[in-house]
mmCIF file of the N, C-alpha and C atoms, coordinates in Angstrom:
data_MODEL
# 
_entry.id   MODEL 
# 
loop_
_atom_site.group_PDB 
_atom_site.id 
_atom_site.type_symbol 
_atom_site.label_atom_id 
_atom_site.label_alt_id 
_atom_site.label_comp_id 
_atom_site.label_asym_id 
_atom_site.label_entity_id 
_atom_site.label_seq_id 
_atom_site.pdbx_PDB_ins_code 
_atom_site.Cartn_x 
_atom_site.Cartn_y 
_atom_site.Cartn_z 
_atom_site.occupancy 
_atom_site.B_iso_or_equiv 
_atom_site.pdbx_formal_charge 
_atom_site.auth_seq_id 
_atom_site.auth_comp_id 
_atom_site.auth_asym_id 
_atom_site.auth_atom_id 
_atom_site.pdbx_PDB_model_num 
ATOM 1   N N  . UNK A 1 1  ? -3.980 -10.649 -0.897  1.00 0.00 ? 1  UNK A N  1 
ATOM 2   C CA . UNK A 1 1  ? -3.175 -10.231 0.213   1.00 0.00 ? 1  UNK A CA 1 
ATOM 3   C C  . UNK A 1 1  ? -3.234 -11.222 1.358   1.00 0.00 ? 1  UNK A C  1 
ATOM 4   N N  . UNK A 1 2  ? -4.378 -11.968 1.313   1.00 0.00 ? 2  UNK A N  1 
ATOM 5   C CA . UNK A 1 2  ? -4.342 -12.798 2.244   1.00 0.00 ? 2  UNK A CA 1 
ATOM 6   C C  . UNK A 1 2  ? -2.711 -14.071 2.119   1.00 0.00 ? 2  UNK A C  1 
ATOM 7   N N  . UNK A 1 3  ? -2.711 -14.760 0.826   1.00 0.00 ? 3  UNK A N  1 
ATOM 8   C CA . UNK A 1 3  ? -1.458 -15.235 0.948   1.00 0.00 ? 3  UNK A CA 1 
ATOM 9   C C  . UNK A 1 3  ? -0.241 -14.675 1.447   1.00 0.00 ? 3  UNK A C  1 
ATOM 10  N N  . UNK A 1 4  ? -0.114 -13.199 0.928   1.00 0.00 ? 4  UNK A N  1 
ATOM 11  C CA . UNK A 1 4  ? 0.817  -12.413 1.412   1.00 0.00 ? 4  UNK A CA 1 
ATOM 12  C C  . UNK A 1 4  ? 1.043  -12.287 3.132   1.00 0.00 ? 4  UNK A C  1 
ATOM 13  N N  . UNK A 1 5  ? 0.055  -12.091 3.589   1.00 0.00 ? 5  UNK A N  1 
ATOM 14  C CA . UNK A 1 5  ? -0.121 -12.218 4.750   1.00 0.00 ? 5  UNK A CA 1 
ATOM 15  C C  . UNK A 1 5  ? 0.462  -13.518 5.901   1.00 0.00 ? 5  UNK A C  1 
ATOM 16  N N  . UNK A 1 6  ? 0.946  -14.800 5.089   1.00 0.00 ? 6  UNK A N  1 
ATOM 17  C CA . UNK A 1 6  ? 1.556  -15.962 5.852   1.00 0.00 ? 6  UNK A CA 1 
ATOM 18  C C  . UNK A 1 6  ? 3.208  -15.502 5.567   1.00 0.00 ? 6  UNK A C  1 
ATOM 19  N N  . UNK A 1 7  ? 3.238  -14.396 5.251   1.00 0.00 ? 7  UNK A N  1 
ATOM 20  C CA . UNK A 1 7  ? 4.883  -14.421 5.253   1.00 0.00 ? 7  UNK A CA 1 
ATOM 21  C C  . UNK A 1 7  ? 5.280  -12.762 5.733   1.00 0.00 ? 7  UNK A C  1 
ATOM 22  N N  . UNK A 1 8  ? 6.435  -12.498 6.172   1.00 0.00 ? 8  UNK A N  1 
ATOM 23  C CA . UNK A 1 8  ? 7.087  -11.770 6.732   1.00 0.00 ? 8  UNK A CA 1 
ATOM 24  C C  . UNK A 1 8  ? 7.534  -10.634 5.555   1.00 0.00 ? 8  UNK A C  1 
ATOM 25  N N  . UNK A 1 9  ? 6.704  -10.027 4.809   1.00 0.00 ? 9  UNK A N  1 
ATOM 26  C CA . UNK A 1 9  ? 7.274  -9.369  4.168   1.00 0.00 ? 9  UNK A CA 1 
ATOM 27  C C  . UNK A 1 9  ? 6.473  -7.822  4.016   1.00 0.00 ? 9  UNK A C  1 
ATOM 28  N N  . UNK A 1 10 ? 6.854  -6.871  3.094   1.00 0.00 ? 10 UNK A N  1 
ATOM 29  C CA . UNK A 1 10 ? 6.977  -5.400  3.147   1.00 0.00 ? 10 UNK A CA 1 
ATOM 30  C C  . UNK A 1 10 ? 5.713  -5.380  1.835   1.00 0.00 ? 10 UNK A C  1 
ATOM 31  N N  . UNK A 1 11 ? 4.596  -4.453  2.162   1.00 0.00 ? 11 UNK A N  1 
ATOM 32  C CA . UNK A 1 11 ? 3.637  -4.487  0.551   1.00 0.00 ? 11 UNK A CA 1 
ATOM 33  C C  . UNK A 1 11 ? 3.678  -2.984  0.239   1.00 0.00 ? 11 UNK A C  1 
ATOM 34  N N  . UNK A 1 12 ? 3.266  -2.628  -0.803  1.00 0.00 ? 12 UNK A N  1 
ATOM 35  C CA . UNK A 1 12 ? 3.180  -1.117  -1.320  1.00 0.00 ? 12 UNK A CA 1 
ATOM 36  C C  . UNK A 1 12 ? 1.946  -1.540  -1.742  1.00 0.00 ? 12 UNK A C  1 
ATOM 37  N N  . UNK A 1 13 ? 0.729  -0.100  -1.105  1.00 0.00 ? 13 UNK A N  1 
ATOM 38  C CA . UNK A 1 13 ? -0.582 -0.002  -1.910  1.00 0.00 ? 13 UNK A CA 1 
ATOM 39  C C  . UNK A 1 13 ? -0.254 1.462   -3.132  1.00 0.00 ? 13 UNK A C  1 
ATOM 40  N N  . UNK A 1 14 ? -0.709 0.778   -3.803  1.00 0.00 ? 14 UNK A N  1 
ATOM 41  C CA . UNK A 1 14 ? -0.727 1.334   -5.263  1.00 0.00 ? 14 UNK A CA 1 
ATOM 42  C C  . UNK A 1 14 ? -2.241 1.699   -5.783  1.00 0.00 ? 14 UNK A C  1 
ATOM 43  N N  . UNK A 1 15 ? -2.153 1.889   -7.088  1.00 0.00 ? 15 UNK A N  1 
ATOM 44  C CA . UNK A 1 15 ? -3.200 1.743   -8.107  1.00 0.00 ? 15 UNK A CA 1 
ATOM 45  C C  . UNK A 1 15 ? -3.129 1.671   -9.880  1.00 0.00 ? 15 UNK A C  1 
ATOM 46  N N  . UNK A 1 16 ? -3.809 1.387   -9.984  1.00 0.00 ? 16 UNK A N  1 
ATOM 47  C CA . UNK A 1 16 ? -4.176 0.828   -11.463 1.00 0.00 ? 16 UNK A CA 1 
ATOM 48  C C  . UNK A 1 16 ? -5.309 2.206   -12.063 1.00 0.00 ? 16 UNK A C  1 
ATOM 49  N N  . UNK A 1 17 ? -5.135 3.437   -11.936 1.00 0.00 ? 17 UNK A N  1 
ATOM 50  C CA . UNK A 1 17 ? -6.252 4.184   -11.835 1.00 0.00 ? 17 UNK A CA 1 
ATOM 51  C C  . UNK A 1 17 ? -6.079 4.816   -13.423 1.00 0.00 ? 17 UNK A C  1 
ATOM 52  N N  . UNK A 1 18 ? -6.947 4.681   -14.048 1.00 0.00 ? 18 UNK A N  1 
ATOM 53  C CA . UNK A 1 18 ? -6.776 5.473   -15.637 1.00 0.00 ? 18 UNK A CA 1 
ATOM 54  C C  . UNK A 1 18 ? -7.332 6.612   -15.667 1.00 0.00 ? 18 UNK A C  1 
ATOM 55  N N  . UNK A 1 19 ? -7.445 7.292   -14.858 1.00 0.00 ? 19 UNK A N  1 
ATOM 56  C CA . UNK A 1 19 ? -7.606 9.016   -14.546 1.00 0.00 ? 19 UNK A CA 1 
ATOM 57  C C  . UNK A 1 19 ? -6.784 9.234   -13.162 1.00 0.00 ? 19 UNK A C  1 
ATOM 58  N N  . UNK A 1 20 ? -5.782 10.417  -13.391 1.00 0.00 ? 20 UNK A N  1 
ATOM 59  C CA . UNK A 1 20 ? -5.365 11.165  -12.321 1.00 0.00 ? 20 UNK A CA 1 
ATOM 60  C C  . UNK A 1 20 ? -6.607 11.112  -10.838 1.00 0.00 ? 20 UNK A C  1 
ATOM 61  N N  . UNK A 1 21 ? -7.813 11.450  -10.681 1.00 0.00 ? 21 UNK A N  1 
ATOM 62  C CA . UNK A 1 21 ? -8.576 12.064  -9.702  1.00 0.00 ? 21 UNK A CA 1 
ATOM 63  C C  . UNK A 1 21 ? -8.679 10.136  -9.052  1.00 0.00 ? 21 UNK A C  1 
ATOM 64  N N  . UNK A 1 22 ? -8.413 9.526   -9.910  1.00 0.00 ? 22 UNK A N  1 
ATOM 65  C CA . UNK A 1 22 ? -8.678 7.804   -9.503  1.00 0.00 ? 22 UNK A CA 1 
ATOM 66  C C  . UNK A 1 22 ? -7.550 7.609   -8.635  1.00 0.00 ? 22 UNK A C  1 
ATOM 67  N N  . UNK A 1 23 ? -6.736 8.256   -8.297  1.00 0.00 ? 23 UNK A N  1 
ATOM 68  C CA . UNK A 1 23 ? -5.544 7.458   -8.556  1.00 0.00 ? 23 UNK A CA 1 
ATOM 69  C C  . UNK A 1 23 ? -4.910 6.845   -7.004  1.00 0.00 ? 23 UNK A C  1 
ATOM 70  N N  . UNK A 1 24 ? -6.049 7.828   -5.919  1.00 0.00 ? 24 UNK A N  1 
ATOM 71  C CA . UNK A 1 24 ? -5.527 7.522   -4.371  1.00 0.00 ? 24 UNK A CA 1 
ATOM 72  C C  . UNK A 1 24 ? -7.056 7.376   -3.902  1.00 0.00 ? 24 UNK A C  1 
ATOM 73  N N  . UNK A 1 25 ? -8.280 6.862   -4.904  1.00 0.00 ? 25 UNK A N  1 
ATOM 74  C CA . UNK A 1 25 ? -9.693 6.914   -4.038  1.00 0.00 ? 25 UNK A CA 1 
ATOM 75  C C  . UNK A 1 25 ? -9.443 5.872   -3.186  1.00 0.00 ? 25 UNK A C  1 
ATOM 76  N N  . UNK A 1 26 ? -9.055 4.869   -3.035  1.00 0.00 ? 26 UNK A N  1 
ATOM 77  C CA . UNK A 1 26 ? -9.505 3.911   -2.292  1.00 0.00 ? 26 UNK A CA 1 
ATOM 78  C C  . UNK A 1 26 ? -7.916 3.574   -1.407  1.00 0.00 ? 26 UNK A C  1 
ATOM 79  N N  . UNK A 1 27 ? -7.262 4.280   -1.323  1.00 0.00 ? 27 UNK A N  1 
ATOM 80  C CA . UNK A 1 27 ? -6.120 4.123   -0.692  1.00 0.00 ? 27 UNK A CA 1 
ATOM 81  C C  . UNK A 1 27 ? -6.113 3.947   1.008   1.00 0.00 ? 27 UNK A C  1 
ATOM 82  N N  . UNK A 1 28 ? -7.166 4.647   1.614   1.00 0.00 ? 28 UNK A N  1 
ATOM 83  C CA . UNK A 1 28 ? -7.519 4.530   3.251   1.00 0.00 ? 28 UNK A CA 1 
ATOM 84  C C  . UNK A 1 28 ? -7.766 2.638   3.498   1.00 0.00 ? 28 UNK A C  1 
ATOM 85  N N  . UNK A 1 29 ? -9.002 2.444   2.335   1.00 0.00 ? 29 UNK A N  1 
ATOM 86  C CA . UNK A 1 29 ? -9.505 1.395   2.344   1.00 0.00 ? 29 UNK A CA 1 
ATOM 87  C C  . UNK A 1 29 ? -8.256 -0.192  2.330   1.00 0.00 ? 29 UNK A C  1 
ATOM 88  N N  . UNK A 1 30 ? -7.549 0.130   1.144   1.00 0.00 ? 30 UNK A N  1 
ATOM 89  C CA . UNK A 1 30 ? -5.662 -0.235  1.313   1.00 0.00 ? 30 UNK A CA 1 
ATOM 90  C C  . UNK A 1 30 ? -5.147 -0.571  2.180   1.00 0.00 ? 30 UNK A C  1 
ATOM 91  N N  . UNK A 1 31 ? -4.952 0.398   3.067   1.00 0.00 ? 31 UNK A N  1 
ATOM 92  C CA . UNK A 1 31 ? -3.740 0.876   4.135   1.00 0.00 ? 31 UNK A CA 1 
ATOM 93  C C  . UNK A 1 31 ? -4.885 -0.286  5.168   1.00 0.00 ? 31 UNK A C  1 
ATOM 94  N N  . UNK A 1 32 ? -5.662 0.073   5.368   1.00 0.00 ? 32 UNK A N  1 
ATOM 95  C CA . UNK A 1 32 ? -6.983 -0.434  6.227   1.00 0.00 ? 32 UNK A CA 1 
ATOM 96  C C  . UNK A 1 32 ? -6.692 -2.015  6.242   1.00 0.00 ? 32 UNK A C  1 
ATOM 97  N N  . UNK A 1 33 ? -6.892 -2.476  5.193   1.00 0.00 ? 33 UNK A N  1 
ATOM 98  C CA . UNK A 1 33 ? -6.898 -3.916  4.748   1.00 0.00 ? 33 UNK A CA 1 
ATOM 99  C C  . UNK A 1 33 ? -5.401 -4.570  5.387   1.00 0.00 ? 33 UNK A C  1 
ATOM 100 N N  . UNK A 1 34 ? -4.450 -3.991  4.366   1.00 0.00 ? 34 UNK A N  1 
ATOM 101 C CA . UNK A 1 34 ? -2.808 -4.397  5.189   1.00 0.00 ? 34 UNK A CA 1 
ATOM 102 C C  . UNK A 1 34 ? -2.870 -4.356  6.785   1.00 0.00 ? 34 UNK A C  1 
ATOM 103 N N  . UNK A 1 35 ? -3.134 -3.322  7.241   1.00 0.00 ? 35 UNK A N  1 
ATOM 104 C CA . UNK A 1 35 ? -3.120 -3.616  8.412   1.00 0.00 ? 35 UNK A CA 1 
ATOM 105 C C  . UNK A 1 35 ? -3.948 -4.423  9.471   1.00 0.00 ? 35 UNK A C  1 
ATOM 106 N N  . UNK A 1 36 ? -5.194 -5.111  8.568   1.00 0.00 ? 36 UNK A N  1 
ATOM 107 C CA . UNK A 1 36 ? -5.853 -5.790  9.071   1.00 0.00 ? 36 UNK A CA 1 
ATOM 108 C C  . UNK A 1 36 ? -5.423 -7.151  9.473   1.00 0.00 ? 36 UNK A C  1 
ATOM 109 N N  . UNK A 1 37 ? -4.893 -7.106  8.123   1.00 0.00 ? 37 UNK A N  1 
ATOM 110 C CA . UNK A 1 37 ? -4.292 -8.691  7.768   1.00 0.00 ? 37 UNK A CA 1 
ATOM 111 C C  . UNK A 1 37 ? -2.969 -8.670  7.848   1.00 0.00 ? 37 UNK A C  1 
ATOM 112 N N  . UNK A 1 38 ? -2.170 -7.636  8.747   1.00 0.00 ? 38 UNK A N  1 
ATOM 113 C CA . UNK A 1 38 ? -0.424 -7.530  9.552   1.00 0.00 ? 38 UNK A CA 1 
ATOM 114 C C  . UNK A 1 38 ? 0.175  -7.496  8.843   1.00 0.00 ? 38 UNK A C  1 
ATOM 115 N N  . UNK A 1 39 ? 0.085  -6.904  7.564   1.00 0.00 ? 39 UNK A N  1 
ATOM 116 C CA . UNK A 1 39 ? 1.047  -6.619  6.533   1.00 0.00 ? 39 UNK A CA 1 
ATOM 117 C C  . UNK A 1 39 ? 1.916  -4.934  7.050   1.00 0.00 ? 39 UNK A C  1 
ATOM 118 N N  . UNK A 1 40 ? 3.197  -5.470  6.264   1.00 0.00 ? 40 UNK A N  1 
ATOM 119 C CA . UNK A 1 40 ? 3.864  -4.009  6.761   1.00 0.00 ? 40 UNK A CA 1 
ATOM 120 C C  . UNK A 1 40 ? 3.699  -3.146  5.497   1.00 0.00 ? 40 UNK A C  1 
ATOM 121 N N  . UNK A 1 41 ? 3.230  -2.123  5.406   1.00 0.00 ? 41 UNK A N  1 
ATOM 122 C CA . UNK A 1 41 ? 3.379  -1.506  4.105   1.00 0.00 ? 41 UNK A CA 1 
ATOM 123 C C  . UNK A 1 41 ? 4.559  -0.479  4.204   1.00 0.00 ? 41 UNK A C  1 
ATOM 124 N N  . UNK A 1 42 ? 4.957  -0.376  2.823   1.00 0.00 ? 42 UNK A N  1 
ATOM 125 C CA . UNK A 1 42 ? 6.777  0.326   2.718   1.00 0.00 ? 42 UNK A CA 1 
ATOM 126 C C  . UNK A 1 42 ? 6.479  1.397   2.914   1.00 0.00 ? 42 UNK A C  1 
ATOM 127 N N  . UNK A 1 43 ? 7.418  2.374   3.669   1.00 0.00 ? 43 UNK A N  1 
ATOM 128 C CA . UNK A 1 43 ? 7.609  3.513   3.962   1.00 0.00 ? 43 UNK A CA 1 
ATOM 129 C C  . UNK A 1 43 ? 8.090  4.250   2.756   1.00 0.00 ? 43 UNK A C  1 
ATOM 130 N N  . UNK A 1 44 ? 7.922  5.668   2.608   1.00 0.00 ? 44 UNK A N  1 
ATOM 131 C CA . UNK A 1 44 ? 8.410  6.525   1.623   1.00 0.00 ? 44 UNK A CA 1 
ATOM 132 C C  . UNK A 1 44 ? 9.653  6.334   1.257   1.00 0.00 ? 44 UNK A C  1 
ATOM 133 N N  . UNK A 1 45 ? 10.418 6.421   2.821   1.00 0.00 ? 45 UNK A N  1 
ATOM 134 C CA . UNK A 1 45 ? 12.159 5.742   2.233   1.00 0.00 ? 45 UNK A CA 1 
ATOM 135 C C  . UNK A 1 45 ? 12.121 4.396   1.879   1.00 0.00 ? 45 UNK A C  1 
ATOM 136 N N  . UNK A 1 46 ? 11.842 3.558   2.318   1.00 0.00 ? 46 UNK A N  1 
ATOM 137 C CA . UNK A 1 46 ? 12.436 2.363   1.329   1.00 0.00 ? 46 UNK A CA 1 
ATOM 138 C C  . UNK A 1 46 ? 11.766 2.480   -0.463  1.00 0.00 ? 46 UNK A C  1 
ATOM 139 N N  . UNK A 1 47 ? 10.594 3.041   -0.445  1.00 0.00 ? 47 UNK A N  1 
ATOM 140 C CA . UNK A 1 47 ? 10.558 3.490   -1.790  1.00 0.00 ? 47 UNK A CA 1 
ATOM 141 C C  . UNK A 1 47 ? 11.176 4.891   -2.766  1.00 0.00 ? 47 UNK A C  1 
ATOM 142 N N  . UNK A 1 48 ? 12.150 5.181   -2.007  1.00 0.00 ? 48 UNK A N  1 
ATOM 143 C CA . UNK A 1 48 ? 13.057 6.305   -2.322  1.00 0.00 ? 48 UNK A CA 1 
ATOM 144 C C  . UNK A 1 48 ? 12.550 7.560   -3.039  1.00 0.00 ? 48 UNK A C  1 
ATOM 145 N N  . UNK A 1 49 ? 11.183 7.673   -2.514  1.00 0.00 ? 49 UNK A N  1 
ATOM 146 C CA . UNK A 1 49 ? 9.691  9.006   -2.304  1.00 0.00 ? 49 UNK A CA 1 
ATOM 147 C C  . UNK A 1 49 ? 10.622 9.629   -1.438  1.00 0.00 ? 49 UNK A C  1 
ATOM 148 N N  . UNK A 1 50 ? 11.186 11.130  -2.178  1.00 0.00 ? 50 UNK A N  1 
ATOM 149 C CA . UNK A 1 50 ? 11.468 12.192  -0.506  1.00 0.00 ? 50 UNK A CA 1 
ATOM 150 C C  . UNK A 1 50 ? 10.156 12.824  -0.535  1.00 0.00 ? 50 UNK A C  1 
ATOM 151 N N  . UNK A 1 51 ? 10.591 13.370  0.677   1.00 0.00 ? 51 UNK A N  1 
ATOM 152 C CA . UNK A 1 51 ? 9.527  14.158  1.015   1.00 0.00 ? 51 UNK A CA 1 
ATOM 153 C C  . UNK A 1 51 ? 10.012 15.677  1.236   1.00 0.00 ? 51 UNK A C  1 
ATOM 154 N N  . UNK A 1 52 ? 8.805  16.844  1.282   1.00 0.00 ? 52 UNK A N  1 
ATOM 155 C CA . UNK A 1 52 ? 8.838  18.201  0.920   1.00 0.00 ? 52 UNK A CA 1 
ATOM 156 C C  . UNK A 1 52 ? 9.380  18.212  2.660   1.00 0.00 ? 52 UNK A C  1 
# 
């Protein structure tokens, strides 16, 4: 993410988790990081996630 970080662009934190209960553990830690290093992470709408 650090390369990511010299350019102007949009990231999605994800996971790679091979159990359901895996699948958002470390997601604070994520969000944490991007914003450390001024990344924008995508909003629900641009990932076309509605919401309840």
């Amino acid at each position: 993410w650090e390369a990511a970080s010299d350019y102007q662009i949009t990231v999605v934190c994800n996971s790679d988790a091979h159990h359901p209960t895996h699948a958002m553990a470390s997601i604070e830690e994520c969000i944490h990081y991007a914003e450390e290093l001024g990344l924008t992470i995508a909003s629900d709408e641009q990932l076309g996630i509605k919401t309840a």
